[in-house]
C-alpha angles and dihedrals in degrees: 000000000000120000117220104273124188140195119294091012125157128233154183120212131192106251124029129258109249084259094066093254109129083176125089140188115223104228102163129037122191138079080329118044114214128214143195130205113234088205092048127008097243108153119218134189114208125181115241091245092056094037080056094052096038092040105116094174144315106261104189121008119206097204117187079237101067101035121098130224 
């Protein structure tokens, strides 16, 4: 099961991008879930089903409880 993401999370997945990154930035929530590499750049859509099987672990949360106005 998918954990709540939100929006500029970090995370950890299984296996490593081809540029050596295993840490991504959540850039897009909804039925796809986008990502973006923190090495390269390299932007990724991943259904909701795959990023629960390849999540490793979430790295850095950015609550709305923690984030100032």
């Amino acid at each position: 099961m998918l954990p709540e993401l939100q929006l500029d999370d970090i995370i950890r997945l299984r296996k490593p991008h081809p540029c050596g990154s295993y840490e991504w930035r959540v850039v897009r929530l909804g039925a796809d879930i986008g990502l973006e590499c923190l090495v390269c750049g390299r932007r990724v859509l991943l259904s909701r089903r795959e990023l629960a099987h390849r999540l490793k672990k979430v790295v850095l949360s950015n609550d709305a409880s923690t984030r100032q106005s």
